[in-house]
C-alpha positions as CSV (number, residue, x, y, z in Angstrom):
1,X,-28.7,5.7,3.5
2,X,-28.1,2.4,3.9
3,X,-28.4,1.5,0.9
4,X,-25.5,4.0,-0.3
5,X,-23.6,2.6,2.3
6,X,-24.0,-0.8,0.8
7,X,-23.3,0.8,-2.8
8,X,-19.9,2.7,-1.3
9,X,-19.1,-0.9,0.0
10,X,-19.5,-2.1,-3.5
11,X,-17.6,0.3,-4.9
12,X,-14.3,0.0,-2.3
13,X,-14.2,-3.6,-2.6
14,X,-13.8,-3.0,-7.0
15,X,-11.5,-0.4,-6.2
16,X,-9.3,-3.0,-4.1
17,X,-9.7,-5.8,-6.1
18,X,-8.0,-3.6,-8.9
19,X,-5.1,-3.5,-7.1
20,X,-4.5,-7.4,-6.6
21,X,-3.0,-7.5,-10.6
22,X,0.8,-7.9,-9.8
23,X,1.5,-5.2,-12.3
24,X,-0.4,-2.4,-10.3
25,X,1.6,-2.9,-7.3
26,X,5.0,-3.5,-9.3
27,X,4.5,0.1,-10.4
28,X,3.7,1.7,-7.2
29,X,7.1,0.0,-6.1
30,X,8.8,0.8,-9.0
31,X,7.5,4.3,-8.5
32,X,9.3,4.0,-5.1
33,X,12.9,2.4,-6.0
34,X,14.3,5.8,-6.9
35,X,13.3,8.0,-3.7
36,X,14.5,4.9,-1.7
37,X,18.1,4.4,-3.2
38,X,18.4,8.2,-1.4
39,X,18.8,8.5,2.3
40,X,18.9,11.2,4.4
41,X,20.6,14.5,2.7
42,X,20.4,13.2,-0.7
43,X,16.7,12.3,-0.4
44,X,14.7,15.0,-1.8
45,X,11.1,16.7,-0.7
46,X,9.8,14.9,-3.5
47,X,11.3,11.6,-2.7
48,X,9.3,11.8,0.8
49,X,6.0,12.8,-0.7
50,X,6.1,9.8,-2.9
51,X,7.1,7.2,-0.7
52,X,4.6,8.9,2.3
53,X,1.5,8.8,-1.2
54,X,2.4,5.2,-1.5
55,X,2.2,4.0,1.7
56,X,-0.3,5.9,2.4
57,X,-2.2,3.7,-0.9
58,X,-1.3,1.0,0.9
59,X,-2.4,1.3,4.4
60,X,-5.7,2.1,2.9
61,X,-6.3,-0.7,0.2
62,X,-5.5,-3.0,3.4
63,X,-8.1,-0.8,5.4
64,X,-10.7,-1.0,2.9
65,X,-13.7,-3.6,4.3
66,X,-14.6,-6.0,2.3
67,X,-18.5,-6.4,1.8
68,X,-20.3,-8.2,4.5
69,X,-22.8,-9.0,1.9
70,X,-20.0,-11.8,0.3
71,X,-19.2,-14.6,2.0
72,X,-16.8,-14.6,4.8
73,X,-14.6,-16.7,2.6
74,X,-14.7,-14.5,-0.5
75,X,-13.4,-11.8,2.2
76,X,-10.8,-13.4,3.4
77,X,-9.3,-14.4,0.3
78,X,-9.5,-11.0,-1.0
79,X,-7.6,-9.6,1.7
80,X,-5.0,-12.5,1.5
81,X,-4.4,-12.0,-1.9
82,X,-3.3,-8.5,-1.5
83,X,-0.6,-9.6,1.2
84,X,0.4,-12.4,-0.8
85,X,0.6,-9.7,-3.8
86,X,2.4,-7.5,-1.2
87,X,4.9,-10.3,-0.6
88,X,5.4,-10.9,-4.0
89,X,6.1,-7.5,-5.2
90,X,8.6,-6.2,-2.3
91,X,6.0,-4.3,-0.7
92,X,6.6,-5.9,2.4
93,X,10.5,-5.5,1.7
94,X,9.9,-1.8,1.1
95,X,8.4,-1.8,4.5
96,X,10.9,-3.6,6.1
97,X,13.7,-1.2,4.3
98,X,12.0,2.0,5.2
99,X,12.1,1.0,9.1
100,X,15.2,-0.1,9.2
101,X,16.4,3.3,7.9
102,X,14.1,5.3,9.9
103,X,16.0,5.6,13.6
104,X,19.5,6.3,10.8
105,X,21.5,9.4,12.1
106,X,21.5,10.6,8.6
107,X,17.7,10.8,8.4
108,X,16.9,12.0,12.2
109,X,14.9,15.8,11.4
110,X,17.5,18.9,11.8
């Protein structure tokens, strides 16, 4: 058991390491841009469930553990990277954008 924890650990770190190529997370955001030139009325089902799958990829690359196996080091550069990746790709301005629109009359639920 342990040792498919270890394995899953493994696997999760690959998985996140993918997505420090600048490319990967320029398409997510670019994946994004459309749904967030809409607001409110003009912003479709669609639009939401995009921008709620990307974040959600997000939130869970930066929730993936790094393996305690590599040093504490290797860790923490891993999980820098990705914010400095982030940064570099407007993730961070998407964030930014999306909660400064959220308390917007136009978007409040019917």
């Amino acid at each position: 058991r342990q040792q498919n924890a270890r394995a899953q650990l493994k696997h999760l770190a690959a998985y996140k390491a993918c997505f420090l190529d600048r490319d990967v997370i320029a398409t997510l955001v670019a994946s994004v841009q459309d749904a967030l030139l809409r607001t409110g009325a003009r912003r479709t089902e669609s639009d939401n469930h995009v921008i709620e799958l990307v974040l959600a990829l997000l939130r869970n690359l930066l929730a993936i553990r790094d393996d305690p196996h590599s040093s504490e080091k290797q860790r923490a550069q891993t999980h820098e990277k990705m914010i400095v990746v982030f940064k570099e790709e407007y993730v961070l301005d998407m964030v930014v954008l999306l909660a400064q629109d959220i308390n917007a009359r136009e978007n409040a639920p019917l």
